[in-house]
N, C-alpha and C positions, 0 to 999 in steps of 0.2 A: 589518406584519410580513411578510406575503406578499412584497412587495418587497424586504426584507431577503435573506431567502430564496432568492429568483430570484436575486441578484445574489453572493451566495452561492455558492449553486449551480454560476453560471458561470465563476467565480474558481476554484470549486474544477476544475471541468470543464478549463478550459486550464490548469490546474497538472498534473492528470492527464495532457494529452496531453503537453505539455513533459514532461513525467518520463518518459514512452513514447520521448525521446531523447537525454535526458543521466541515462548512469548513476547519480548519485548521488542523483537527485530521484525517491521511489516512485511511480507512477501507480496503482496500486489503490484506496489507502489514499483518494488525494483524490477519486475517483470514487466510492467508498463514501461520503463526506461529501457529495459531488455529489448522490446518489439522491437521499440525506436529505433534502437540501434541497430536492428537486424535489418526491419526497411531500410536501411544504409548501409548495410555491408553483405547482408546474406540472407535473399528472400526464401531459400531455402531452412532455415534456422529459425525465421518469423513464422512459417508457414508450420513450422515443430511445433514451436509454443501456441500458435492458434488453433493448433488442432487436440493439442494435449489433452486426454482424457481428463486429467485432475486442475490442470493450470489453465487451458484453453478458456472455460467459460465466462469466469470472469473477464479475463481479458478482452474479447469478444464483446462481451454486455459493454464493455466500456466503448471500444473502439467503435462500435453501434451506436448506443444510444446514451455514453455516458451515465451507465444505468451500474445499481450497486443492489446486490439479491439482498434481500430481506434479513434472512439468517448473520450474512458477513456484518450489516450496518449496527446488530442488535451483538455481535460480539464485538466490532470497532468501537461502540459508546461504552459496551461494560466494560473491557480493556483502560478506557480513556477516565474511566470514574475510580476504576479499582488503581491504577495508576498516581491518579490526582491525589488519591487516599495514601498511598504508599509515601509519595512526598511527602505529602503534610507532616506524616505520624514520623518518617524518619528523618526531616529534615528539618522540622516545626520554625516554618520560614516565618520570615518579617511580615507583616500582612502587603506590606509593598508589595514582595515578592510574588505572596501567594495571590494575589491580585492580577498580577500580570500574568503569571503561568496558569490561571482559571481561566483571563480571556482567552489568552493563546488555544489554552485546549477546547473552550466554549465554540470558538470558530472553526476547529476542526469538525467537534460535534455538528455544528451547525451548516456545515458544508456537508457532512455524508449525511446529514438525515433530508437536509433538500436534493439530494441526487434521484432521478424516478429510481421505480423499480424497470428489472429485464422482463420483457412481454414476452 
């Protein structure tokens, strides 16, 4: 399993940095999975990414206090708007549709804007 894990771990690791440069792929998200895996296979590896000058912090905020910085929440909502707007105009869905993929994304919004801030 350990091995599972490692390899895991570093799938999620270069999905996170790729996402660090194409908009539409989150980087957090799959560094949060990354830790995970690391506390399971290699606390030396965990201990990489929580210390990482550029990647550490957040992760950290999280592991803490479940907390998401200011700056990230107020590009995750414009992302999440500019996004919503992309659909519509290029997919100009049934209102059924766009209905459901407004809550879907409504809930997201509404889950990182109740997260604290990092103290």
């Amino acid at each position: 399993m350990r091995s599972i894990y490692m390899l895991a771990g570093l799938l999620m690791t270069a999905l996170g940095i790729v996402g660090a440069f194409l908009p539409l792929l989150p980087t957090t998200p799959f560094l949060l999975v990354a830790v995970w895996c690391f506390s399971r296979s290699s606390p030396r590896l965990e201990q990489w990414l929580l210390n990482h000058r550029t990647l550490g912090p957040p992760l950290r905020n999280w592991q803490r206090e479940g907390a998401i910085a200011a700056r990230a929440k107020v590009v995750a909502v414009s992302l999440i708007a500019v996004s919503y707007g992309f659909f519509w105009y290029r997919t100009q869905p049934s209102p059924l549709l766009a209905v459901v993929v407004g809550l879907i994304l409504s809930g997201s919004v509404l889950f990182i804007l109740t997260r604290p801030l990092p103290k």
